[in-house]
N, C-alpha and C positions, 0 to 999 in steps of 0.2 A: 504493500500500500504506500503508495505517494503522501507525503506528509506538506503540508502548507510550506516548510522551510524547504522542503528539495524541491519543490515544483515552484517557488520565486528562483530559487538557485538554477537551475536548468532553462527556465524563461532568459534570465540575464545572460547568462554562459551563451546559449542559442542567440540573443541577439547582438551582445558582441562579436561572435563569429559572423553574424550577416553584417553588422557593420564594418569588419573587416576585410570582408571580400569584398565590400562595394570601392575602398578602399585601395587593396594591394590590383584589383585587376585590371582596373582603368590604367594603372601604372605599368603593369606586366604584358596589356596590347598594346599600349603606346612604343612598349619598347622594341615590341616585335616588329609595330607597324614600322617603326624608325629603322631597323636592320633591312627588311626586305626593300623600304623604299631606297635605300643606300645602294642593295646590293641589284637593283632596276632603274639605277642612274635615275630616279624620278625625282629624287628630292637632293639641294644642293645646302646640306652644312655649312654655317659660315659664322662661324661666332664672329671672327675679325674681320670685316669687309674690306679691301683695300681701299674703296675710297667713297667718300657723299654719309661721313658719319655724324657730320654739323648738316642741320640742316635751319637756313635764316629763318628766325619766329619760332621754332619749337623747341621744346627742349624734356626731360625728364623729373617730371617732379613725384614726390612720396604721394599717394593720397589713400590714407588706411593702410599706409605701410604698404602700399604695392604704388610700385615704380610703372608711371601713366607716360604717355602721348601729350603731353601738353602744348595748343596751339595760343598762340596770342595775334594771328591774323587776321587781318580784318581786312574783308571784301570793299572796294571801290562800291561795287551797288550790290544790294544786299540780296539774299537767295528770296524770290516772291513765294516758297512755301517753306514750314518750317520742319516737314519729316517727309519721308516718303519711301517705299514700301521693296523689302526684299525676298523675294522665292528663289529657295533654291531644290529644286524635283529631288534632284541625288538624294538629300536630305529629310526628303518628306516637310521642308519647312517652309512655308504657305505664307507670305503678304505677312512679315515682321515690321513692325514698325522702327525707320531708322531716322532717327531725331538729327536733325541739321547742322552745323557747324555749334557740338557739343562738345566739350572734356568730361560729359556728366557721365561716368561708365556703370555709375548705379542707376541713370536711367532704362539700361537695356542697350541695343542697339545704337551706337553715338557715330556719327561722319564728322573726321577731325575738320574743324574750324578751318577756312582757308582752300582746302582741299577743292578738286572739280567737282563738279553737281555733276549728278548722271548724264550722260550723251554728250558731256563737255570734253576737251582734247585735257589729258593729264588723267592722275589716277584719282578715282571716288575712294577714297578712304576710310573704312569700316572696322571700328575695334570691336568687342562684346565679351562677356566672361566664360570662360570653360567651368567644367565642373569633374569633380573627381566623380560623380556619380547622380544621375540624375533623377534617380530613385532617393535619392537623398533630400529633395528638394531645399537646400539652405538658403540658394538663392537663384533668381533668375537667370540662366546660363544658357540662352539661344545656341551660342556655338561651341557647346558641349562637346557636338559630335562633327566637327569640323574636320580632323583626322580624317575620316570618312571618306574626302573626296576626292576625284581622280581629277587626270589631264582629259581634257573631252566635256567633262563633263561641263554645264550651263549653270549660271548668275544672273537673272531676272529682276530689275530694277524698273517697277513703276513710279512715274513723279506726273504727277498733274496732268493726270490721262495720258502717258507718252509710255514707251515701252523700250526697255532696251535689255538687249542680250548680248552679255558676254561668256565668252568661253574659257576655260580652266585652260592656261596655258605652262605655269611653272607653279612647283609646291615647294616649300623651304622654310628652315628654321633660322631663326635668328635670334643675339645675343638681345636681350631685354631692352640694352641700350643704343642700338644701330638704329639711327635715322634714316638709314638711306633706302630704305624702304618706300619712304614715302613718297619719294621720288619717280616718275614714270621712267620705263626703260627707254621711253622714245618721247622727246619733244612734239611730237606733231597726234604720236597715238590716243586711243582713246581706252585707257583700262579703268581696274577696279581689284581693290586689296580688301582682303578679309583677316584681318586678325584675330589672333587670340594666344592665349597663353597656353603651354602643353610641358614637360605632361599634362592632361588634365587636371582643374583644381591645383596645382602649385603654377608657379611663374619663376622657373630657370630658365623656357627661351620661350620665343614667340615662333608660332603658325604663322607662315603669310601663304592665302592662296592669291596666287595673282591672274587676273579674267582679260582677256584681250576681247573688245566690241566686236561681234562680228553681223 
């Protein structure tokens, strides 16, 4: 017979183990996901960039003890809507709302301040929180499952009825503090960066997928 004190002890025991695994596994596919993308040239490691690590107006600041994108740019004329909306299929993630020239990353979804608006020449810059596990729910974390996505696959950006698509063109990790991310690989092109922090739930480097218009 089960006695009230072994059956609280065995509840606890059972759900430390479940919080455990929600824990070590997110970290134990990331790391798998990391080796195979390494060893399929898909993804380019770059803690130290050679070069575009200053970038003018931004810079890294603490906010909650996690080290942000901070923009202090400001637009000539100002964007006529204040969010607008991101699908990505791969994802199963349907019309997110992405809040317009924000550093607010406890809002959800933020486009660094400055950055191109969608269907603009330059990169749409898109940060948002990862999560160690999203059965966890601690906090709002849209690109949890960003890892997830391939080359090929599509970035769906509505703004004020207008539609644009871009395509998954390079995937890579970088050091927390590289700016040069934020920079487009081409002057004239028209992309879009999706950030986030990985492993999941901690922030040793950053996800960038980066989406060329097509």
């Amino acid at each position: 017979m089960i006695t009230a004190g072994k059956f609280l002890s065995l509840t606890l025991f059972t759900f430390g183990v479940f919080l455990l695994i929600q824990v070590i596994l997110p970290l134990v596919s990331f790391k798998i996901w990391e080796i195979s993308q390494s060893m399929s040239e898909q993804i380019l490691i770059s803690p130290k960039p050679p070069q575009g690590r200053e970038v003018l107006g931004i810079s890294i600041r603490n906010q909650n003890n996690f080290p942000s994108f901070i923009s202090d740019l400001k637009r000539d004329t100002p964007a006529s809507y204040g969010e607008f909306r991101l699908t990505v299929p791969a994802l199963k993630m349907e019309s997110e709302t992405v809040r317009v020239d924000s550093n607010d990353l406890t809002a959800g979804l933020v486009h660094l301040p400055g950055a191109a608006l969608p269907g603009e020449k330059g990169n749409v810059f898109i940060s948002g929180h990862s999560a160690l596990s999203p059965l966890l729910g601690f906090k709002k974390a849209p690109f949890a499952t960003l890892i997830n996505m391939k080359k090929g696959d599509q970035i769906v950006v509505e703004a004020e009825g207008a539609k644009f698509i871009y395509q998954v063109a390079e995937i890579k990790t970088v050091d927390p503090t590289d700016l040069s991310v934020i920079t487009p690989p081409e002057s004239l092109g028209r992309y879009i960066s999706l950030m986030t922090c990985v492993p999941p739930g901690l922030n040793l480097k950053r996800l960038i997928i980066l989406g060329k218009m097509i």
